[in-house]
MARBA-3410 file (N, C-alpha, C, O; in Angstrom, 1 decimal):
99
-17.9,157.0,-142.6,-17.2,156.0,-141.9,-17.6,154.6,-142.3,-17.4,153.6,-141.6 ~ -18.1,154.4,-143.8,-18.4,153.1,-144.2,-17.3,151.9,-144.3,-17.6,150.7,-144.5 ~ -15.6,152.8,-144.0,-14.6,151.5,-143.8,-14.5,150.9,-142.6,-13.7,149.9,-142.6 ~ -15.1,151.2,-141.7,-14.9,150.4,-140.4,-15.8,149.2,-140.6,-15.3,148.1,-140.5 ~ -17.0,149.3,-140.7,-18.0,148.3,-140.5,-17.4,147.1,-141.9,-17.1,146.0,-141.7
-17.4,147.7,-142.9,-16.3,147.1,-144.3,-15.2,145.9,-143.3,-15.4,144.7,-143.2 ~ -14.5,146.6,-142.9,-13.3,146.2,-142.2,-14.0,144.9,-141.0,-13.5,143.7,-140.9 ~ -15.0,145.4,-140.4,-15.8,144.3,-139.1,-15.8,142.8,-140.1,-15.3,141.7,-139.9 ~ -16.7,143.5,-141.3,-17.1,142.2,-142.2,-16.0,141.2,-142.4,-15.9,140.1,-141.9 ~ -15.4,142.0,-143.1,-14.0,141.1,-143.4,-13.4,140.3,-142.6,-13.0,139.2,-142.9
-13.1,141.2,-141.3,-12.9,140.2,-140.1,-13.5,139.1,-139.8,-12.9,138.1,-139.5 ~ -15.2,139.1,-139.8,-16.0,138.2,-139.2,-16.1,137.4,-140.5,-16.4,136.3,-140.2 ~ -15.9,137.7,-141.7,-15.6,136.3,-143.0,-14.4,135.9,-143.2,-14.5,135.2,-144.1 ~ -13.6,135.9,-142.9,-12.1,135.4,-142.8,-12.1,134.2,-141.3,-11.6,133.1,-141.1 ~ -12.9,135.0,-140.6,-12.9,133.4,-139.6,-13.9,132.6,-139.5,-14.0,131.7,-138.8
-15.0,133.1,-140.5,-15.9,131.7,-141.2,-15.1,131.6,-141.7,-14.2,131.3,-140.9 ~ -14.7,131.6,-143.1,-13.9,130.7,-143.9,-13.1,129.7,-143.5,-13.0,128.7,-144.1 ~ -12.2,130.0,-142.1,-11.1,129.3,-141.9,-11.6,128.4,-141.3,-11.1,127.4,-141.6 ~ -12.6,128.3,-140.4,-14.0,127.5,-139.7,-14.0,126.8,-140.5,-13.7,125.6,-140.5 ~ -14.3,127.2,-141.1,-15.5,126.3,-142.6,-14.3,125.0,-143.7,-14.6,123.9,-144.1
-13.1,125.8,-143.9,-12.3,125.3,-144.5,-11.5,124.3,-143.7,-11.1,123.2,-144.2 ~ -11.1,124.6,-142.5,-10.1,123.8,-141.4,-8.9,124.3,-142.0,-8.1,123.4,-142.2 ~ -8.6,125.3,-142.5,-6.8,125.8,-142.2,-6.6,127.4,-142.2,-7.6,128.0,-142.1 ~ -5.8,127.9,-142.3,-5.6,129.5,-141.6,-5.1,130.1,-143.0,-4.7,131.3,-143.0 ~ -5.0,129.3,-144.3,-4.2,130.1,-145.2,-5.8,130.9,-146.0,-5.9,130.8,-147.2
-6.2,131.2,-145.6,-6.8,132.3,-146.3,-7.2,133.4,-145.2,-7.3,133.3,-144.0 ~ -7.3,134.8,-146.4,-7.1,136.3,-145.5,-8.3,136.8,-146.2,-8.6,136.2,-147.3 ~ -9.0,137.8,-145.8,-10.2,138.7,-146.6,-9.5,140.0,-146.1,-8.7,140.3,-145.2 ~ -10.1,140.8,-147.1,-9.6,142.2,-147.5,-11.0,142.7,-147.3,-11.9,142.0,-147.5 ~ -11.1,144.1,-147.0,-12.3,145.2,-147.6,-12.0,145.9,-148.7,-10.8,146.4,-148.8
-12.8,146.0,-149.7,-12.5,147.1,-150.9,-13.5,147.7,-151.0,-14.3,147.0,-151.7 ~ -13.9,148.8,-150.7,-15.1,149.5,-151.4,-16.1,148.5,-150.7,-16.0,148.1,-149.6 ~ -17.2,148.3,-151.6,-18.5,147.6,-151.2,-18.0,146.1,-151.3,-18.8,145.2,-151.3 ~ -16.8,146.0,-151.4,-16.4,144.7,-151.8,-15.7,143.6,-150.8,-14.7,144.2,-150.2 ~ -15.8,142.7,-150.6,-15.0,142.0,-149.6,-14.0,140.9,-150.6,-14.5,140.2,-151.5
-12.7,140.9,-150.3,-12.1,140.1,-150.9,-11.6,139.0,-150.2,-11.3,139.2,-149.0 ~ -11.5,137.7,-151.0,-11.3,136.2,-150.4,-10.0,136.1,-151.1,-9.9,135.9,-152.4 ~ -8.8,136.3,-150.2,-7.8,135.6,-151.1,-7.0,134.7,-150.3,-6.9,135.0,-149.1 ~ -6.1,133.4,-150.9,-5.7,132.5,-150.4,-4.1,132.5,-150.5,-3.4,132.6,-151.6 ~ -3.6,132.4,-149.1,-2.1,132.6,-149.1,-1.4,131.8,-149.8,-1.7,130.7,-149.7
-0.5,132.1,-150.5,0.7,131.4,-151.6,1.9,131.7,-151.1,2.2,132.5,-150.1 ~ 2.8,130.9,-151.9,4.2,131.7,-151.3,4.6,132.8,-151.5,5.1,133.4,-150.6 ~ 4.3,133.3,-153.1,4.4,134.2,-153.6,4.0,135.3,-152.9,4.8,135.8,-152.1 ~ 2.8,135.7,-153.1,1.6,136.9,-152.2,0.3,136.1,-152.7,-0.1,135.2,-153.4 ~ -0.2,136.9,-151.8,-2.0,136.7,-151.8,-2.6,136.2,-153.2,-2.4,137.0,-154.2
-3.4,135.2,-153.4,-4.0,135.4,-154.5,-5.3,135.2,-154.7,-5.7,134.0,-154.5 ~ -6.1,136.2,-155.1,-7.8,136.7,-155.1,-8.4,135.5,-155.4,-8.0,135.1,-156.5 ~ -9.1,134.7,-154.9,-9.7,133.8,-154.9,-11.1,134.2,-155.8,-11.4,134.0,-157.0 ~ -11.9,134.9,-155.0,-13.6,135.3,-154.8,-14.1,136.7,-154.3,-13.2,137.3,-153.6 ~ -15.0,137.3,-154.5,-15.7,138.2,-153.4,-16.7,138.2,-153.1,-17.3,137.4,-153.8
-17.6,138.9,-151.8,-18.6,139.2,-152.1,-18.9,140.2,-152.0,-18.1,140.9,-151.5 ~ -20.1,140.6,-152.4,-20.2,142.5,-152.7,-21.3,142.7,-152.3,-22.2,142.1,-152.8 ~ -21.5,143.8,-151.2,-22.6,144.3,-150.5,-23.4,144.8,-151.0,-23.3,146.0,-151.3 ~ -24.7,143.7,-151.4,-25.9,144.0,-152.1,-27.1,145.3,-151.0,-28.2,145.9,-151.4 ~ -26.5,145.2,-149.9,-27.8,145.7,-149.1,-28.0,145.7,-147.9,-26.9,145.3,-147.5
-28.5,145.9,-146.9,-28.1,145.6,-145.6,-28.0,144.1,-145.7,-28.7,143.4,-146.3 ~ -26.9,143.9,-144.9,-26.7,142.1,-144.1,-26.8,141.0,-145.9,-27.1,139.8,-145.9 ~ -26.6,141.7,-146.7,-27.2,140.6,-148.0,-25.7,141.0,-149.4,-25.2,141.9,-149.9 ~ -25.6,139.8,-149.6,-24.1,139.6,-150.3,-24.6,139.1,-151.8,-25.7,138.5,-151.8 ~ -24.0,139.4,-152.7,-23.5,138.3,-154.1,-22.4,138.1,-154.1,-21.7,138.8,-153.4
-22.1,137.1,-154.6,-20.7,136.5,-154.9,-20.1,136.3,-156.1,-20.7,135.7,-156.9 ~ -18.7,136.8,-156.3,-18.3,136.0,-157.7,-16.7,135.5,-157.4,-16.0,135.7,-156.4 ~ -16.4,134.7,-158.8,-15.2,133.9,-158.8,-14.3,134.5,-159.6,-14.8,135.2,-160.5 ~ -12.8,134.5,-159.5,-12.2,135.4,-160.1,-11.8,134.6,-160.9,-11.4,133.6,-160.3 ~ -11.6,134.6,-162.5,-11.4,133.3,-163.4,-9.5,133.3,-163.7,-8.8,134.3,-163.5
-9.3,132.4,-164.0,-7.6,132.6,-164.6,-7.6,133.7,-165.3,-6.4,134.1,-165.4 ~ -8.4,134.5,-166.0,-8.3,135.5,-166.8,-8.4,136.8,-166.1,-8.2,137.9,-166.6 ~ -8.8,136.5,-164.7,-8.9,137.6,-164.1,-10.2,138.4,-163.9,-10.3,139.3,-163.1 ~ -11.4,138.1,-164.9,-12.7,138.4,-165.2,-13.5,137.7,-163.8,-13.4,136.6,-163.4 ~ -14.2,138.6,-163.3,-15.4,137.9,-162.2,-16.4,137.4,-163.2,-16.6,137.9,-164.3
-17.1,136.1,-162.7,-18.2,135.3,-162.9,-19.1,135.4,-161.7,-18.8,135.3,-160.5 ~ -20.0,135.6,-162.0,-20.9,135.8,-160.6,-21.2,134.4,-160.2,-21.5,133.6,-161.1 ~ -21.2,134.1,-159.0,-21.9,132.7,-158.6,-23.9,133.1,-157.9,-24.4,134.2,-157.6 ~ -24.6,131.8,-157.9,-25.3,132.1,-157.9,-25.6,132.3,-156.6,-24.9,132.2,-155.6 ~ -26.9,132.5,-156.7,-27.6,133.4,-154.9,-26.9,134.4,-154.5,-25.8,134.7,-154.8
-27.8,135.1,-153.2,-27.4,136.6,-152.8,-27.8,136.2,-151.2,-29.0,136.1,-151.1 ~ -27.0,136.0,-150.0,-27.7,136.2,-148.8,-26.6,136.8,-147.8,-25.8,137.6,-148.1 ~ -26.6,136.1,-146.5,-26.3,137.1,-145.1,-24.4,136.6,-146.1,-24.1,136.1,-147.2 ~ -23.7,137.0,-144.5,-22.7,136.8,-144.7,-22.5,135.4,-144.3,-21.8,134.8,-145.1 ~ -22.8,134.8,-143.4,-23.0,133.8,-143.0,-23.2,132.2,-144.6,-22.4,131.4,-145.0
-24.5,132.6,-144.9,-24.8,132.0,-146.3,-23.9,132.3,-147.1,-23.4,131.4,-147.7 ~ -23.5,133.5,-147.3,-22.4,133.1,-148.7,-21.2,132.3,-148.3,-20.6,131.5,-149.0 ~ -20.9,132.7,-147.1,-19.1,132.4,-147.1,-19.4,130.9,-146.6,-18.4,130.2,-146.8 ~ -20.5,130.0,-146.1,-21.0,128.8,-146.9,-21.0,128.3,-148.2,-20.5,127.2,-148.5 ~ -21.5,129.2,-149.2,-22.0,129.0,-150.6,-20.5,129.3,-151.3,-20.2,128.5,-152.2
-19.5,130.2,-150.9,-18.3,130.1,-151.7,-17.2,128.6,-150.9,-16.3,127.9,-151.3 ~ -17.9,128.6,-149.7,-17.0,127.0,-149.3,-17.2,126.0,-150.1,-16.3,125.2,-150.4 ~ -18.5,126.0,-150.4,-19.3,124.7,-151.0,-19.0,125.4,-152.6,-18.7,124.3,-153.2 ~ -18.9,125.9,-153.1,-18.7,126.2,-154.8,-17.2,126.1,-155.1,-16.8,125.7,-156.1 ~ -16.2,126.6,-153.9,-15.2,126.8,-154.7,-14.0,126.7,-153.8,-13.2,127.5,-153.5
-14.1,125.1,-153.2,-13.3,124.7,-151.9,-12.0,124.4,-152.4,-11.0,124.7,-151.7 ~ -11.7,123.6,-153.9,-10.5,123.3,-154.2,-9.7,125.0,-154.4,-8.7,125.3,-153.8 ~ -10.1,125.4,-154.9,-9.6,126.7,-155.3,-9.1,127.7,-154.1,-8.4,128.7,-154.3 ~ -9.6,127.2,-152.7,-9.5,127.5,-151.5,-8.6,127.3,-150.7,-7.9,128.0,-150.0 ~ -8.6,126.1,-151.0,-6.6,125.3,-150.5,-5.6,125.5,-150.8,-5.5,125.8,-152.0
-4.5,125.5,-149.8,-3.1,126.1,-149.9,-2.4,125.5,-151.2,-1.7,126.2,-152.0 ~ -2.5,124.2,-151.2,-2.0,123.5,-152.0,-2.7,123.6,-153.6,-2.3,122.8,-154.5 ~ -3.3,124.2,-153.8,-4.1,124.3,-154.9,-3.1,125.0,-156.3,-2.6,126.1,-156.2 ~ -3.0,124.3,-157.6,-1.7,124.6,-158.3,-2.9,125.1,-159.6,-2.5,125.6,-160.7
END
């Protein structure tokens, strides 16, 4: 039953983020050990970031490049701290308006 609690996370980072950011255009996904950050377009969704469950309550994070390749960003903590640490690293990238 590891997708439910998966599923909780996502919930409870999608409304830090929107907290954090001040607008509603971003959604988080569960994948696997993976939480996904992506930012509504007109188009569809587009993968911003994730973070990936290092452990109990403890995240890394990475950035998804134009190429599509993850870069890891630095530090590992709660959920709380990263979806901070991806506000603060990667806020333009975050916004609706973002081309």
């Amino acid at each position: 039953m590891p997708a439910l609690p998966a599923k909780h996370y996502a919930a409870e980072l999608q409304g830090q983020l929107r907290s954090l950011l001040g607008h509603e255009q971003i959604i988080t996904q569960a994948y696997g050990r993976h939480l996904l950050i992506k930012r509504l377009d007109d188009a569809e969704p587009t993968v911003v970031a994730r973070l990936t469950e290092l452990g109990r309550n403890r995240y890394g994070a990475a950035f998804r490049t134009h190429s599509g390749r993850w870069e890891p960003l630095p530090g590992a903590g709660s959920l709380d701290e990263m979806a901070q640490l991806v506000v603060t690293l990667l806020q333009p990238y975050l916004q609706p308006d973002h081309y």
